[in-house]
C-alpha positions in Angstrom: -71.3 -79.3 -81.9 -72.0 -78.6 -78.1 -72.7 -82.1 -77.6 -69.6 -83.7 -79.7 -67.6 -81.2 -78.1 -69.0 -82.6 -74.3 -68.0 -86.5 -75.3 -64.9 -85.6 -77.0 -63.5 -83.8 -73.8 -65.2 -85.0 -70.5 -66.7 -88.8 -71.2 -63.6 -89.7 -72.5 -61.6 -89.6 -69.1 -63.7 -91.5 -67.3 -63.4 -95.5 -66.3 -63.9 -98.0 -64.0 -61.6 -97.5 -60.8 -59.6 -94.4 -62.5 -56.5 -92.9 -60.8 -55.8 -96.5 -58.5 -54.2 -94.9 -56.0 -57.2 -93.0 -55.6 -59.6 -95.9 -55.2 -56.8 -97.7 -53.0 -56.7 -94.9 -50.4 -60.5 -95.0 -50.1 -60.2 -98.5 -49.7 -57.6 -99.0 -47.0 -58.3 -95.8 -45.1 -61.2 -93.3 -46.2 -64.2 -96.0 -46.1 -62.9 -98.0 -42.4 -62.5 -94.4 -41.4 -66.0 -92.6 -42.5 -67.9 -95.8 -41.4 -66.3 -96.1 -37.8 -67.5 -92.5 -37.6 -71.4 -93.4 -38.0 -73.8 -94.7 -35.4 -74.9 -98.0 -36.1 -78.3 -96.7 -38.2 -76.7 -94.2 -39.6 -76.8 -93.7 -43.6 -73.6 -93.2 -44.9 -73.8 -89.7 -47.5 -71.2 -89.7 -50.4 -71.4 -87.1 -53.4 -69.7 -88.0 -56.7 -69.6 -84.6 -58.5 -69.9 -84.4 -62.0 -70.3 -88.3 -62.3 -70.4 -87.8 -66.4 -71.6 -91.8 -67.3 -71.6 -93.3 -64.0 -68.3 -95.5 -63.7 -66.8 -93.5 -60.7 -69.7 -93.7 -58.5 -70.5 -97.2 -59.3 -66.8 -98.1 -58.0 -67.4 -96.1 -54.9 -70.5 -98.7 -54.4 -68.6 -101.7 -55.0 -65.4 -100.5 -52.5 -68.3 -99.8 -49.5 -70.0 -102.6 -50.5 -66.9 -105.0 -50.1 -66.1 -103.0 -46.9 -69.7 -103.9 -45.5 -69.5 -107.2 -46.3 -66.2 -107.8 -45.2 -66.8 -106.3 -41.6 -70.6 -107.6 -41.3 -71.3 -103.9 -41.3 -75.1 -103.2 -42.3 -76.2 -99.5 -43.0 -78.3 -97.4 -45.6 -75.9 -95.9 -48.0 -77.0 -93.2 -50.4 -74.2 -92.4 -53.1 -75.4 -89.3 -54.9 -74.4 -88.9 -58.3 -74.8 -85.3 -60.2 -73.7 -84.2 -63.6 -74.9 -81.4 -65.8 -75.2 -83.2 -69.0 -78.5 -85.2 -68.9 -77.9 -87.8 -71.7 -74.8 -89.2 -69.6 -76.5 -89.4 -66.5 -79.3 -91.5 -68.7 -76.6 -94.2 -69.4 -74.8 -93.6 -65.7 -79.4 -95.1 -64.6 -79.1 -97.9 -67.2 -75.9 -99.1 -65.6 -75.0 -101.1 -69.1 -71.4 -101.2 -70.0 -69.2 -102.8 -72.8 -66.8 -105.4 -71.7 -64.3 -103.2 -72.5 -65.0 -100.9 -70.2 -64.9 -103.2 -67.5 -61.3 -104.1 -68.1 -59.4 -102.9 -64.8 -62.1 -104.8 -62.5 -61.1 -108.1 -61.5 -63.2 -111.2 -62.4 -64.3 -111.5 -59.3 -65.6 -108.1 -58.7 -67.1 -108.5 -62.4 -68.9 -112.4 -61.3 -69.8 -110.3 -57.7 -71.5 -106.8 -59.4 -72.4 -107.1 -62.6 -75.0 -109.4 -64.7 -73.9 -110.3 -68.5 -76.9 -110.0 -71.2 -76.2 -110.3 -74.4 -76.2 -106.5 -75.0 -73.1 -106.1 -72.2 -72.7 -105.9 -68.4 -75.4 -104.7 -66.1 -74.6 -103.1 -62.9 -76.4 -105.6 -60.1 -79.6 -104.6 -58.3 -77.6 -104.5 -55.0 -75.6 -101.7 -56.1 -77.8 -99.8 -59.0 -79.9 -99.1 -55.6 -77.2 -97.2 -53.5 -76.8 -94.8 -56.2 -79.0 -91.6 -57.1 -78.1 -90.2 -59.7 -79.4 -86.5 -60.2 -79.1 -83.8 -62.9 -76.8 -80.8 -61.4 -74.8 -77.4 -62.0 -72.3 -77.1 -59.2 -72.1 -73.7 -60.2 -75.8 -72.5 -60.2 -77.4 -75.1 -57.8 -77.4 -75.4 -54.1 -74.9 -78.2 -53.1 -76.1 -81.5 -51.1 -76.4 -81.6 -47.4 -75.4 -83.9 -44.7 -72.5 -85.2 -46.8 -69.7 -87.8 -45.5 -67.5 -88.0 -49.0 -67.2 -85.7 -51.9 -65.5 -87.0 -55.1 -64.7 -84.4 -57.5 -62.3 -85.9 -59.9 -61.9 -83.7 -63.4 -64.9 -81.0 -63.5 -62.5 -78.8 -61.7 -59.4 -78.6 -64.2 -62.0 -77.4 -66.5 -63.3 -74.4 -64.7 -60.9 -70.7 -64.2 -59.6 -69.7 -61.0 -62.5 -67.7 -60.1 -64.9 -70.3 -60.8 -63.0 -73.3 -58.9 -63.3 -70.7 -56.1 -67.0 -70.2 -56.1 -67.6 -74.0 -57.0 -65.4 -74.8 -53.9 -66.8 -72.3 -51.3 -70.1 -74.1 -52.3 -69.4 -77.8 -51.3 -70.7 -79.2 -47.9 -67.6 -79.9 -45.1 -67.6 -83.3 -45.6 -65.3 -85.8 -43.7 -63.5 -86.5 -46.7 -62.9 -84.4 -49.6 -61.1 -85.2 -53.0 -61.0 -83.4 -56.0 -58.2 -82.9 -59.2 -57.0 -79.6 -59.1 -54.8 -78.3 -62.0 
């Protein structure tokens, strides 16, 4: 029940690029910003909190891969991806999606990061190795360190007051910091 109750309410809500405006602003201005900030060897640190099966931090790779590319930027980027729930973060490390759920990335970014076998769309090499991801309760466990970005997009509405608090009072100062509140 525990489990059916977990996909019915938190998988669901997660996609590809989610919340555009979100994944714009890190485009345009977050990413330039956070990368102009680092020396040259410098490994850019991002957190995606509560990751559930891997699309969110996936699309943070592809937007700082485009960026690094574009501006002929090279630099170690480690995109750490935690969840509680162990089975999701099993399918986040496969990095195998349905067509469907690649339906708000363009064709390009779909020729560009992801490899079709017959069984769907793998995530490429190239960006399957700038994410981690990690089994983790923002609520019992010590937070990451040295942390440039911290993406906390739903966990949050889910929690009370009290908890929010605690959760928030945990998370490293990052340079940038996004989260949905209720």
């Amino acid at each position: 029940e525990v489990e059916r109750l977990y996909r019915d309410l938190l998988i669901g809500v997660t996609g590809f690029f989610r919340d555009r405006e979100f994944f714009d602003r890190l485009e345009t201005e977050v990413i330039p910003e956070l990368m102009g900030r680092l020396k040259a060897e410098e490994e850019l640190r991002v957190w995606c909190v509560a990751t559930a099966t891997g699309e969110e931090a996936y699309s943070l790779a592809i937007l700082i891969s485009e960026f690094m590319k574009r501006e002929n930027v090279q630099r170690p980027v480690r995109i750490f991806a935690s969840d509680i729930h162990r089975e999701s973060l099993a399918t986040a490390g496969r990095g195998m999606y349905p067509a469907e759920a690649l339906e708000g990335i363009s064709p390009e970014r779909i020729q560009e990061f992801f490899q079709y076998r017959s069984d769907g769309y793998y995530v490429s090499p190239e960006l399957r190795k700038m994410v981690v991801f990690v089994p983790h309760n923002v609520i019992k466990d010590a937070p990451f360190t040295r942390i440039d970005l911290v993406t906390c997009r739903n966990m949050l509405i889910y929690f009370t007051n009290s908890t929010q608090k605690s959760v928030l009072s945990g998370f490293p100062r990052p340079a940038y910091f996004s989260a949905t509140l209720p």
